[in-house]
C-alpha positions, 0 to 999 in steps of 0.5 A, spaced: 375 423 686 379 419 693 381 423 698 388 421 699 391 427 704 392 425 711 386 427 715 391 431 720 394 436 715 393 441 712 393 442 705 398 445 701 395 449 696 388 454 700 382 453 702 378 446 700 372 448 694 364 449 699 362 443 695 359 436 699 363 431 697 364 428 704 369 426 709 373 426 702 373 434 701 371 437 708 373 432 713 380 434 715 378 443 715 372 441 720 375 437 724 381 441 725 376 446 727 372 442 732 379 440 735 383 447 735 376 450 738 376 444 745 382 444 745 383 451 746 387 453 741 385 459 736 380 459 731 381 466 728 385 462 723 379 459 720 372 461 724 366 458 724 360 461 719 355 461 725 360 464 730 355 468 733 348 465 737 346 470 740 345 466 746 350 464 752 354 458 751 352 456 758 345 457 755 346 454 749 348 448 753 343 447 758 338 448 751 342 441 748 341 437 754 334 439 756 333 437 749 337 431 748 334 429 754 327 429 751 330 424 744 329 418 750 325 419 756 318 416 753 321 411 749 324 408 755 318 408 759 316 402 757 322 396 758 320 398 766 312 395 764 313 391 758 312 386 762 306 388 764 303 391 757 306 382 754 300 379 761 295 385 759 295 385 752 298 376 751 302 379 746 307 374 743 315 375 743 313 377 736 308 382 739 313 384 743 320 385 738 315 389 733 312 394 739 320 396 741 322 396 733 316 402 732 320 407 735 327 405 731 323 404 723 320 411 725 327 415 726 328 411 720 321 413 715 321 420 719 328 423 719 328 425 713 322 431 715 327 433 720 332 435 715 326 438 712 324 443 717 329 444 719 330 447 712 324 450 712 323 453 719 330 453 722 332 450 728 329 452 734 322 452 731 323 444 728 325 443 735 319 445 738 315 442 734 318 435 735 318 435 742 311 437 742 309 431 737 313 427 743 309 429 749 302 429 745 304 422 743 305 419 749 299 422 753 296 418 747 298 412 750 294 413 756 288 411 751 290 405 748 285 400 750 288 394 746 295 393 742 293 396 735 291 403 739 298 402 743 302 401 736 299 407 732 300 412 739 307 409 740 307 410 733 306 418 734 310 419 739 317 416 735 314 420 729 316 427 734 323 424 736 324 421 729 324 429 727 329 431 733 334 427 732 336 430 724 336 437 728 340 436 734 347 436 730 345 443 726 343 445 734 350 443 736 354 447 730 349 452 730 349 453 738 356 451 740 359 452 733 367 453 737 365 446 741 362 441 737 365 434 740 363 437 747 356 440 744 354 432 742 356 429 749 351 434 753 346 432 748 347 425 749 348 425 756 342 429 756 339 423 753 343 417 757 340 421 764 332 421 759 333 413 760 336 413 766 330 416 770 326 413 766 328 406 767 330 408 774 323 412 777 318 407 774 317 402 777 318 405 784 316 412 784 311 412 778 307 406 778 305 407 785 303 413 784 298 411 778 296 406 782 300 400 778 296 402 772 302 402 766 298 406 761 297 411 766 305 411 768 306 413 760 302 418 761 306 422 767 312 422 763 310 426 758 309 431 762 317 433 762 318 433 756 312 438 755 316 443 759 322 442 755 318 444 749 316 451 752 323 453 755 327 451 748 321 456 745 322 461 751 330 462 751 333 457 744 334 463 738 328 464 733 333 464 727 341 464 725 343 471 725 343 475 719 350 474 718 351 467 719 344 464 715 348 463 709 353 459 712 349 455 717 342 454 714 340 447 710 339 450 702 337 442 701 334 436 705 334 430 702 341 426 703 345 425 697 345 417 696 350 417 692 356 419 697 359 413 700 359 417 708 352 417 708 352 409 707 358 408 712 355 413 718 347 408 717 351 402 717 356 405 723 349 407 727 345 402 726 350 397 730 349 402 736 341 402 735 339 396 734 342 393 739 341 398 744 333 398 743 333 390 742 337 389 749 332 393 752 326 389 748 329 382 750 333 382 756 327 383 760 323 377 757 329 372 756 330 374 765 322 372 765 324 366 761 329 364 765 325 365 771 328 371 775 323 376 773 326 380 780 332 381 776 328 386 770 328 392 773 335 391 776 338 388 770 335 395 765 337 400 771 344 397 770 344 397 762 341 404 762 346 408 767 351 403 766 352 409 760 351 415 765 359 413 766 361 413 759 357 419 758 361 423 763 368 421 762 367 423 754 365 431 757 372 431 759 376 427 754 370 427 747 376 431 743 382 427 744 377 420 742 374 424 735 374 421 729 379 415 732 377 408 730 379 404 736 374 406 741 369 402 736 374 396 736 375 396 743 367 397 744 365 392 739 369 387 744 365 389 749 358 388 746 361 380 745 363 378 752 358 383 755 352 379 751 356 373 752 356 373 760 349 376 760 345 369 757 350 365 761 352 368 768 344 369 771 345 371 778 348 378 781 353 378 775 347 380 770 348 387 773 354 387 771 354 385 765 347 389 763 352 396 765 358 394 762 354 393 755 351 400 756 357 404 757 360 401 751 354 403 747 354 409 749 361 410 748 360 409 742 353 413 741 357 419 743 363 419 738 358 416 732 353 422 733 360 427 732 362 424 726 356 428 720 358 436 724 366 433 723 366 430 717 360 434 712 360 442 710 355 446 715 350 446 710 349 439 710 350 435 717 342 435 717 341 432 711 347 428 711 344 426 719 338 425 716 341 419 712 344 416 716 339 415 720 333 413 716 338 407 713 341 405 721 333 406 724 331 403 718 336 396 720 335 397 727 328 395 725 330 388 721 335 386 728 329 387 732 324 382 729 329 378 727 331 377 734 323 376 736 322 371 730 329 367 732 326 365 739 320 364 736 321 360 731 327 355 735 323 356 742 331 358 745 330 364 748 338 365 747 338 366 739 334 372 741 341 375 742 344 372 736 343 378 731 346 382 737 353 379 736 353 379 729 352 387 730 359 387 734 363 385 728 358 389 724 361 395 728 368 392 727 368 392 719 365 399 718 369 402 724 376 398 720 372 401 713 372 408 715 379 408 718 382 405 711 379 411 708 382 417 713 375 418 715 376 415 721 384 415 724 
């Protein structure tokens, strides 16, 4: 059954049935919740079934931040020393595009886990148990002496990531139930500030202090991510309220293949993914390869908080941008000219075009990541983002080896980048798809 109202109007005849049918049945009733609540408008009418957190919203929403920080802070360690770990371990960029794709194929192998913890645990005791995975593995990364230690330890810590990211929008409807858009955007600031310190404080203030020795420097950043595990512990919610269980508690983990939502959020997400972790993967080398090894640490600072911009402006205007189909036409656009003026333009304008692409990934990461809380049921906004993630990671892994085996293979270093423009029109197509269907508007 197609889905036919206009996604801004109430239906005439009563409530829809609690089933999971996707955007098709429960898209208009959630968003319409998610905007009354920002906008400040009353949500008496239709209140949230996990209203009550038992914790403050500010709480809650420093929780979001300090956790959504922990989903990027490791894995951005690296792009500041792959230089270094390609001369130490003489690794290809075959070696090197296959490195920088372990984290995303183990969102995609491992997410499905976190939609089952959270089934089986609940919320707050997943979450920890993923941010511990993500310290120890990246300690572990101190240890490695050759590049197969360094692939299995890397593979650890995206194991712990892979099992927050299903987690962090059942965190949001469950802590932030009144404010969902606002509760995505401080997680994913949170996650945005994780890659800027990370890319910012590397190469100036942690390598000196280990003394330039990389494997070292990956060790030091597990240690904030340790922190944050024990203040989520201490002060996040042990479980739902009694009341609100029912409602908010994932019954069932696994994603249903067969709803077409889950399909079209994997493809909407895995543009944003794979062009994100290939861009850090490879404009690095590329700059090596052109001889400008002095504009790496500038050009990854630019892409990284280039999105810190984005990611503030959408704190204040994420309500008015949800579910709205042109902020991914308009990003799309931007990937091409900034992916175009980066190959062409090397010089002080490589800044520029390395910010301007990170603050339209992030513009649309934050208003893809709102899209499973908008569009599915409570009870299925985990399972339902554990797909999405699985088939986005999964494809960001195939971008990303792509890119290393087309430079390989031609010896152009430019046609690295070719599987990352053809990630613009994908977003472009999805985003027009979704629009047609009411989905997006």
């Amino acid at each position: 059954m197609r889905y036919r109202r206009p996604p801004n109007r109430p239906a005439a005849g009563g409530a829809e049935p609690r089933r999971y049918h996707g955007a098709q049945m429960s898209a208009t009733r959630d968003a319409q919740d998610a905007n009354s609540a920002s906008r400040g408008g009353s949500a008496a009418a239709q209140p949230h079934p996990a209203s009550d957190t038992g914790i403050p919203p500010w709480v809650a929403a420093l929780l979001l931040w300090l956790a959504g920080n922990g989903l990027r802070l490791t894995i951005l360690a690296v792009p500041p020393v792959i230089a270094m770990i390609r001369d130490d371990l003489r690794l290809s960029a075959t070696e090197v595009g296959l490195l920088s794709s372990i984290p995303p194929a183990m969102f995609a192998i491992a997410a499905l886990a976190g939609s089952l913890l959270v089934a089986r645990l609940g919320v707050t005791v997943a979450l920890v148990g993923g941010l511990v995975l993500v310290a120890a593995g990246s300690a572990l990364r101190g240890v490695s002496a050759n590049y197969i230690a360094l692939l299995v330890t890397t593979i650890v810590m995206s194991a712990g990531v892979a099992l927050m990211q299903p987690i962090m929008p059942t965190a949001v409807r469950q802590w932030l139930p009144k404010r969902i858009g606002l509760g995505t955007a401080l997680y994913t600031n949170g996650l945005l500030v994780g890659e800027i310190l990370a890319v910012l404080l590397t190469i100036p203030v942690v390598l000196p202090l280990v003394h330039g020795n990389w494997r070292l420097s990956l060790v030091v950043w597990s240690v904030p991510i340790a922190i944050i595990a024990i203040i989520v512990y201490a002060f996040a919610p042990r479980a739902p309220l009694a009341h609100a269980a029912n409602a908010a508690l994932p019954r069932k983990w696994l994603p249903d293949w067969h709803i077409g939502l889950v399909w079209r959020l994997g493809a909407l997400f895995c543009c944003i993914n794979a062009i994100y972790f290939s861009a850090n993967a490879f404009m690095p080398i590329y700059l090596a390869s052109k001889g400008h090894p002095d504009l790496i640490a500038g050009a990854l600072l630019a892409l990284n908080l280039g999105q810190l911009p984005a990611s503030l402006l959408l704190l204040v205007v994420v309500s008015r941008l949800e579910r709205r189909a042109w902020p991914y036409l308009a990003s799309a656009t931007m990937w091409l000219i900034s992916i175009g003026g980066f190959l062409y333009m090397i010089g002080w304008m490589t800044f520029l075009w390395a910010a301007l692409l990170g603050f339209s990934i992030a513009t649309t990461l934050v208003l893809a990541l709102t899209l499973p809380s908008l569009l599915c049921q409570p009870e299925d906004i985990a399972r339902t983002s554990a797909g999405m993630f699985t088939l986005s990671y999964a494809g960001a892994v195939v971008v990303a080896i792509t890119s290393g085996g087309a430079w390989d293979l031609s010896a152009i270093p430019e046609l690295a980048f070719a599987p990352l423009a053809l990630c613009a029109f994908g977003l472009a197509t999805i985003s027009g798809i979704m629009w047609r269907r009411k989905e997006l508007v």
